[in-house]
BALOBA-1460 file (C-alpha; in Angstrom, 3 decimals):
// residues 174
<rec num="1" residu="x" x="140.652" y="58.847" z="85.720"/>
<rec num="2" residu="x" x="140.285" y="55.374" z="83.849"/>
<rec num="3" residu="x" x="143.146" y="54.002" z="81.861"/>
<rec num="4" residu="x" x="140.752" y="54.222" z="78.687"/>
<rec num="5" residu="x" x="140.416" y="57.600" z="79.427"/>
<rec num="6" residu="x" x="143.774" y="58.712" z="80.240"/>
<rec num="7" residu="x" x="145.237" y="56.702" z="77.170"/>
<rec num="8" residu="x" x="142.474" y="58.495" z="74.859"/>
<rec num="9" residu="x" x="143.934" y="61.949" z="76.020"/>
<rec num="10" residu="x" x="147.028" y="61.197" z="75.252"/>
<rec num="11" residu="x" x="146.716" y="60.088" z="71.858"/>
<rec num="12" residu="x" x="144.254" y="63.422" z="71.455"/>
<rec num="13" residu="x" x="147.047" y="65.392" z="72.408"/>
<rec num="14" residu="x" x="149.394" y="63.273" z="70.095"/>
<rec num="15" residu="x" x="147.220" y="63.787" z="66.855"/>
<rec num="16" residu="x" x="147.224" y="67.715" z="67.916"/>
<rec num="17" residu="x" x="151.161" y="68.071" z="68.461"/>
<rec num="18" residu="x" x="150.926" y="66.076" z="64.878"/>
<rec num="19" residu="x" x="148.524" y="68.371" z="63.296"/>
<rec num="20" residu="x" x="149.885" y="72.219" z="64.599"/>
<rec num="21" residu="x" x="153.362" y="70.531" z="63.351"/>
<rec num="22" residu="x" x="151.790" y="70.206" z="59.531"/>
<rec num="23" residu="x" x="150.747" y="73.663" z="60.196"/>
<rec num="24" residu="x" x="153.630" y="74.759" z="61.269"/>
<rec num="25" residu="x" x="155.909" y="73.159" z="58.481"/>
<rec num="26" residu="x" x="152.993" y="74.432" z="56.190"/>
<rec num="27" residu="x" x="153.024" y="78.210" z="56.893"/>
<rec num="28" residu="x" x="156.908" y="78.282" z="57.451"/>
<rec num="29" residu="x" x="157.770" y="81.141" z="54.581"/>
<rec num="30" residu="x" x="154.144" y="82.403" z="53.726"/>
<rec num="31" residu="x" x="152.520" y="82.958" z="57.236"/>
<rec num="32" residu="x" x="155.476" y="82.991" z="59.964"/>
<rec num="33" residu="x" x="153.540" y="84.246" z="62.728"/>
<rec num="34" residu="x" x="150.912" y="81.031" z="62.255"/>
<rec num="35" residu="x" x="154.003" y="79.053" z="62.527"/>
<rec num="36" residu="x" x="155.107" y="80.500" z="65.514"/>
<rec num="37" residu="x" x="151.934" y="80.107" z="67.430"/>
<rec num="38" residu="x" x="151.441" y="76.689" z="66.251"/>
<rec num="39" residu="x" x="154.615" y="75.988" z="67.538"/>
<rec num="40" residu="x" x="153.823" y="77.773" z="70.793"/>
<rec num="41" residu="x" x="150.784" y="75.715" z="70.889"/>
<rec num="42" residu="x" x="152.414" y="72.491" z="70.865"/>
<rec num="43" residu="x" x="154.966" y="73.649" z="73.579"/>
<rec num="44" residu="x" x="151.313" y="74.475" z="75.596"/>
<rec num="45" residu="x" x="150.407" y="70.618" z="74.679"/>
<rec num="46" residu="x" x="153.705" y="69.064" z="75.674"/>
<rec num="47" residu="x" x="153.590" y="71.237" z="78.959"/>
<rec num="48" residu="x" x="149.884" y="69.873" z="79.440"/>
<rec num="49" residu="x" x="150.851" y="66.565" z="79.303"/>
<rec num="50" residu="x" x="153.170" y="66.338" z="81.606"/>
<rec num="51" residu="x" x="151.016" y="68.792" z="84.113"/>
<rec num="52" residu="x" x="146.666" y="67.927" z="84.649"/>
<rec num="53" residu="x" x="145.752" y="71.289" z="82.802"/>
<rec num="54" residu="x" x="141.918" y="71.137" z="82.080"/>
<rec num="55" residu="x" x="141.205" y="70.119" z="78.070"/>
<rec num="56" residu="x" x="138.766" y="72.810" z="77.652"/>
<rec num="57" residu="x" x="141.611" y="75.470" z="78.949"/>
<rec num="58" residu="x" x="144.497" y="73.714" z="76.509"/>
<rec num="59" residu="x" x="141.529" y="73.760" z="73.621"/>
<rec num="60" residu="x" x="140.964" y="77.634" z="74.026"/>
<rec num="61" residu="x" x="144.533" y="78.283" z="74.029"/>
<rec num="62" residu="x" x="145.367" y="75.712" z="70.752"/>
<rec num="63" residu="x" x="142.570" y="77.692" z="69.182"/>
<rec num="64" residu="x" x="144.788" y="80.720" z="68.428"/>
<rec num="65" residu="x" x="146.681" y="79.474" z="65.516"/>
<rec num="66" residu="x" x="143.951" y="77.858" z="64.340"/>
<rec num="67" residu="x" x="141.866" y="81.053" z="63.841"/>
<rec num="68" residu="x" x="145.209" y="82.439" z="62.557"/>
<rec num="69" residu="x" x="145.695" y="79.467" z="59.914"/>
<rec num="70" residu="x" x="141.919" y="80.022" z="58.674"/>
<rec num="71" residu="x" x="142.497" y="84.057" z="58.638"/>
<rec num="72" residu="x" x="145.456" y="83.363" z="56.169"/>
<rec num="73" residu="x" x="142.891" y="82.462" z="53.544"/>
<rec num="74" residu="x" x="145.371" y="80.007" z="51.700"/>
<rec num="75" residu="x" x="143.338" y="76.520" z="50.903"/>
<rec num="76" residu="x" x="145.919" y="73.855" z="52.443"/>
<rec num="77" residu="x" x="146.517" y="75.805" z="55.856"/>
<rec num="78" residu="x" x="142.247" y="76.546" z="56.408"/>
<rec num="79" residu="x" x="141.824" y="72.620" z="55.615"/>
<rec num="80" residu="x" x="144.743" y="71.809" z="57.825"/>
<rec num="81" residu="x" x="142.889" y="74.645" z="60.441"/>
<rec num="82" residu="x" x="139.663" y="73.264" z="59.883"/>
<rec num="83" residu="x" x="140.753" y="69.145" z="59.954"/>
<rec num="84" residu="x" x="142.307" y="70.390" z="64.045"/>
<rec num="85" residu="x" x="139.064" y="72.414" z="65.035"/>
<rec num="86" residu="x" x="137.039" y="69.438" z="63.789"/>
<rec num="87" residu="x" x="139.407" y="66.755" z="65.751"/>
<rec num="88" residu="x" x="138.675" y="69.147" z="68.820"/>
<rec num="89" residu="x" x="134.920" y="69.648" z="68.078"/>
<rec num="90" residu="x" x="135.291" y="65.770" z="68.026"/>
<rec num="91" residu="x" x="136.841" y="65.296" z="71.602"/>
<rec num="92" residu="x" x="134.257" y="67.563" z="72.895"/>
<rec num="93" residu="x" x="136.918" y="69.693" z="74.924"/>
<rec num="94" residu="x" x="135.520" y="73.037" z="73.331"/>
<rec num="95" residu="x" x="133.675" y="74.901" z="75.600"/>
<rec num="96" residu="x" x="131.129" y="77.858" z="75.009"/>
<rec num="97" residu="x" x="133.949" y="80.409" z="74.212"/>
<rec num="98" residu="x" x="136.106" y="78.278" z="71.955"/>
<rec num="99" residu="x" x="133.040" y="77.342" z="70.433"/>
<rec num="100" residu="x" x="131.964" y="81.323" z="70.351"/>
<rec num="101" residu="x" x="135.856" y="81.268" z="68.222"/>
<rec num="102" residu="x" x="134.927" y="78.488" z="65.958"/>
<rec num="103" residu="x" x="132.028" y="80.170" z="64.815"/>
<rec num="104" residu="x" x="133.164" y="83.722" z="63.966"/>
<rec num="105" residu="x" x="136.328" y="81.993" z="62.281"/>
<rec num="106" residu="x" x="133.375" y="80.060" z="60.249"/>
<rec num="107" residu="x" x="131.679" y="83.293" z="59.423"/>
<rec num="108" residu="x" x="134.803" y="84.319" z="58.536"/>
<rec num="109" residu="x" x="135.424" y="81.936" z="56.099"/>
<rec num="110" residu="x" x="131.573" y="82.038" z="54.841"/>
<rec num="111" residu="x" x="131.416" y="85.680" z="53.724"/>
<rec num="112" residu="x" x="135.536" y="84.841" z="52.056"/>
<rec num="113" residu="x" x="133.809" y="82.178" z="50.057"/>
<rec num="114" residu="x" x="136.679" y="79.471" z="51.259"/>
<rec num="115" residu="x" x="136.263" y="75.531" z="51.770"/>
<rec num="116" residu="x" x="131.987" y="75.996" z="52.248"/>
<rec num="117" residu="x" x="131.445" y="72.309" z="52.583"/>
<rec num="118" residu="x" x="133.824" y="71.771" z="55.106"/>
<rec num="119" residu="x" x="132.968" y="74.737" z="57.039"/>
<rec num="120" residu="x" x="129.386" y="73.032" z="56.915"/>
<rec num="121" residu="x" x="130.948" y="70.143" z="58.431"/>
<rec num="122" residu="x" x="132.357" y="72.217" z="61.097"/>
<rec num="123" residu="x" x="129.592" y="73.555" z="62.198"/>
<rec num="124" residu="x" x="127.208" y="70.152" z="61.869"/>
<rec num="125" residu="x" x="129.598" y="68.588" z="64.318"/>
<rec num="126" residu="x" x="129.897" y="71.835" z="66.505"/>
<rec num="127" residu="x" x="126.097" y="72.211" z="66.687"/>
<rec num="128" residu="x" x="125.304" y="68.184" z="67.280"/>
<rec num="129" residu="x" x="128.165" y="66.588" z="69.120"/>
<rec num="130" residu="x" x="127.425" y="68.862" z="72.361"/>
<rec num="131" residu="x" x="125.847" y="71.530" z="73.885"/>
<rec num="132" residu="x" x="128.004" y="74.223" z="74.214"/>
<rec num="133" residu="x" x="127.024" y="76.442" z="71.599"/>
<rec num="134" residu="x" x="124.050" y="78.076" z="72.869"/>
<rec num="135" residu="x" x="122.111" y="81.818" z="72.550"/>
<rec num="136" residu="x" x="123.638" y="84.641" z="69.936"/>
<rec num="137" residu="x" x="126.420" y="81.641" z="68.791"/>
<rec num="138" residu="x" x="123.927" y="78.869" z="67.756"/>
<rec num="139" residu="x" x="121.673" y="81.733" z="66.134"/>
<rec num="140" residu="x" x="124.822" y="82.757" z="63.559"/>
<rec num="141" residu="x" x="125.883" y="78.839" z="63.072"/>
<rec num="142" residu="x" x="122.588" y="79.058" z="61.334"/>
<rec num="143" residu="x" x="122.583" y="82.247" z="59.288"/>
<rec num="144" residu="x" x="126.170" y="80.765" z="57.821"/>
<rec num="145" residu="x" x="124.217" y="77.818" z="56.911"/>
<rec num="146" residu="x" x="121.211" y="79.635" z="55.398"/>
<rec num="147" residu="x" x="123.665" y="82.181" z="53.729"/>
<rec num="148" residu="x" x="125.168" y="79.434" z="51.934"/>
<rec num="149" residu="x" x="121.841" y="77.636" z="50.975"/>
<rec num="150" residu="x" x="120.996" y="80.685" z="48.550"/>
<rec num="151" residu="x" x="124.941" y="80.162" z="46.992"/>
<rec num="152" residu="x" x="125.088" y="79.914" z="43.643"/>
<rec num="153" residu="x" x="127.286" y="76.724" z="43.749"/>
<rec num="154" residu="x" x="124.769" y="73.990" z="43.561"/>
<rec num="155" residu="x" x="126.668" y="71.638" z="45.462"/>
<rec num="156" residu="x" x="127.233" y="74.128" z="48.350"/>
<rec num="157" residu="x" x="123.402" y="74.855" z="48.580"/>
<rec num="158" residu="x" x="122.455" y="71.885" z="48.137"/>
<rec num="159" residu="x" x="124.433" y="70.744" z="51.412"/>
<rec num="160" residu="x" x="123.747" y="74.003" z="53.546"/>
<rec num="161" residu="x" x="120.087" y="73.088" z="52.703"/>
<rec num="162" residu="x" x="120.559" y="69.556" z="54.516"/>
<rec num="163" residu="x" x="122.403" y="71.053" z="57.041"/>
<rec num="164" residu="x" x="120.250" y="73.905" z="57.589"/>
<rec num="165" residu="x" x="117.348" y="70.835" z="57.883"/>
<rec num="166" residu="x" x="119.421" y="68.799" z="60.231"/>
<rec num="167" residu="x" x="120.308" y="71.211" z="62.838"/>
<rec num="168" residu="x" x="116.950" y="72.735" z="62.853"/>
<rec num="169" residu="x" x="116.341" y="69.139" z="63.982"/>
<rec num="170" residu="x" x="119.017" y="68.619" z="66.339"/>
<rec num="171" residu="x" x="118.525" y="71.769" z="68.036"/>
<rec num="172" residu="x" x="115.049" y="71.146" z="69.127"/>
<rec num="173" residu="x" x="115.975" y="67.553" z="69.735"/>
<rec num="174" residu="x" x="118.119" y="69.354" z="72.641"/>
């Protein structure tokens, strides 16, 4: 493993500990049980770093209290969910079942009505920064993006519309 390599894992796993920590402070009275798997996730991390667990394995297991944090519906902890599963997306340590996670969470948050844009985001980078979302997965990323063309907030079709344009591309760009 290259020293660039090496260091850029451990800051990844640095900017997660940080992140699942501003979940965890965030969800301390309203959502304990987030809080305690966000903590249990950066316990996994710290372990991780000091062991050569596989990202993709860590990334599946850090993806609990994420789903968790989106499930709670409350804005700040599905933007702080959403700003982690993003940083992961990112890295490109999901593989096709975390990615199978991110996407049901998204749907999730979709047919709630909560933070469309950036779920749109989500699943832009998801779909376009690898290849790991593939078959019945890929097929939904794109319902959720053609669901929320027809929405009535302009601003939200509007950007599902380019979204639902620029995967179409990207996909058969594969």
């Amino acid at each position: 493993m290259s020293r660039d390599t090496s260091e850029e894992i451990k800051k990844l796993l640095d900017n997660l500990q940080s992140d699942l920590k501003n979940i965890s402070l965030e969800t301390k009275r309203r959502h304990p049980g987030v809080k305690e798997s966000a903590e249990e996730a950066i316990v996994k991390i710290r372990n991780a770093s000091a062991s050569s667990t596989p990202l993709t394995y860590l990334s599946n297991q850090i993806l609990y209290p994420l789903v968790q944090g989106c499930e709670t519906k409350d804005t700040k902890v599905v933007n702080l969910s959403l700003q982690v599963i993003q940083r992961l997306i990112t890295a490109q340590v999901l593989d096709g079942k975390g990615a199978k996670y991110v996407v049901e969470t998204m749907w999730m948050l979709m047919e709630a009505g909560l933070e469309e844009v950036r779920l749109l985001q989500t699943l832009t980078l998801l779909t376009t920064t690898n290849t790991v979302l593939q078959g019945d997965s890929l097929a939904r990323c794109l319902v959720i993006c053609f669901r929320l063309a027809f929405s009535k907030d302009s601003t939200v079709s509007t950007t599902a519309g380019a979204t639902v344009r620029h995967l179409v591309s990207a996909i058969f760009d594969r």
